[in-house]
C-alpha positions as CSV (number, residue, x, y, z in Angstrom):
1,X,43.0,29.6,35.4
2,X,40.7,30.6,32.6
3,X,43.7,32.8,31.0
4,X,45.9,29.8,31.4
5,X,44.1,27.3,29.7
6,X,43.1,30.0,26.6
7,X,46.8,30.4,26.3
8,X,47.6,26.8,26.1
9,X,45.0,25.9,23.7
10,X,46.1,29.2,21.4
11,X,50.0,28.0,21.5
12,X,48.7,24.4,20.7
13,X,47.0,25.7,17.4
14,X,49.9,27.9,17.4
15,X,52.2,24.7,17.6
16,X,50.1,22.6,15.2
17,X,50.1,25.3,12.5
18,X,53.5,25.8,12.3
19,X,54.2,22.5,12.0
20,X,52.0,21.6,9.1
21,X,54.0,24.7,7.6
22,X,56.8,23.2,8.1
23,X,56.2,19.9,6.5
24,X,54.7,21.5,3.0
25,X,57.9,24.0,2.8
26,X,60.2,20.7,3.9
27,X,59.0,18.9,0.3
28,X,58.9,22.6,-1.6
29,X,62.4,22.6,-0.9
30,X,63.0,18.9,-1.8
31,X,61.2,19.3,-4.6
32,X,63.2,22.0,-6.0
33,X,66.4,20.7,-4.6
34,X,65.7,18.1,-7.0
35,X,66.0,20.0,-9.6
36,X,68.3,21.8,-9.1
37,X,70.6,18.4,-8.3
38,X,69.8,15.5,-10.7
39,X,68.7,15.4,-14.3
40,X,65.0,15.6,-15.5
41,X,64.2,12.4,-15.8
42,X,65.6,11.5,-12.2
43,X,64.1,14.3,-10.8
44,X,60.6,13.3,-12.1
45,X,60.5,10.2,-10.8
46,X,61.8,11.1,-7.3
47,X,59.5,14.1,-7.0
48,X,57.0,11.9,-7.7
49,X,57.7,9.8,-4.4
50,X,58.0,12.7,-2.8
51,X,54.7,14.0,-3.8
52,X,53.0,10.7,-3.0
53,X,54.4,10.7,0.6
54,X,52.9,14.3,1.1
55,X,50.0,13.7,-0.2
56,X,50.0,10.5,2.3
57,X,51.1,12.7,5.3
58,X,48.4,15.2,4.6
59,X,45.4,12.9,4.3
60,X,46.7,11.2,8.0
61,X,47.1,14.7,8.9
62,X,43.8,15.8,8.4
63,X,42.1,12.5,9.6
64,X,44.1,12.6,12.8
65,X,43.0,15.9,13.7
66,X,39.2,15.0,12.7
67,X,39.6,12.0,15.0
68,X,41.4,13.3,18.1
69,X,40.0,17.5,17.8
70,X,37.6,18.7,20.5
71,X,34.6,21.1,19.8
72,X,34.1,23.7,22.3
73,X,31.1,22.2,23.4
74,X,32.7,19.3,25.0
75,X,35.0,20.7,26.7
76,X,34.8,23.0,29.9
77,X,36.9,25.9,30.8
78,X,35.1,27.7,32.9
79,X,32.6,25.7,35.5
80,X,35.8,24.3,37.3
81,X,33.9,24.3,40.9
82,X,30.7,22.4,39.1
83,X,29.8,19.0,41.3
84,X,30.2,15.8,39.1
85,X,27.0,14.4,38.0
């Protein structure tokens, strides 16, 4: 059981990681595709937006996972025969 629940909390890190990945290459690639696409002074406004929605979606990001994270300390993966007290 221990191995099972180590697993599970690895691949949620695992999960987490790769998804915060994901969004920061999403908005490289907007970014650039930006440039690549419309003229400068287009491409400066919109990858402004686009920089003020990811720096929006990291700030929720990072206060989400302060708000809802667990420290090790209060959570039990071990003890699983322990009487309530």
């Amino acid at each position: 059981m221990d191995k099972a629940i180590h697993t599970l909390k690895q691949k949620s890190s695992e999960s987490f990681l790769f998804f915060i990945i994901q969004l920061i290459l999403f908005h490289l690639s907007s970014f650039l595709l930006m440039w690549i696409t419309y003229s400068k002074g287009v491409s400066i406004i919109v990858n402004i937006v686009l920089a003020v929605f990811l720096v929006f979606f990291v700030q929720n990001g990072i206060e989400l996972n302060n708000l809802m994270a667990l420290s090790e300390n209060d959570v039990t993966d071990t003890d699983l025969d322990a009487k309530p007290v």
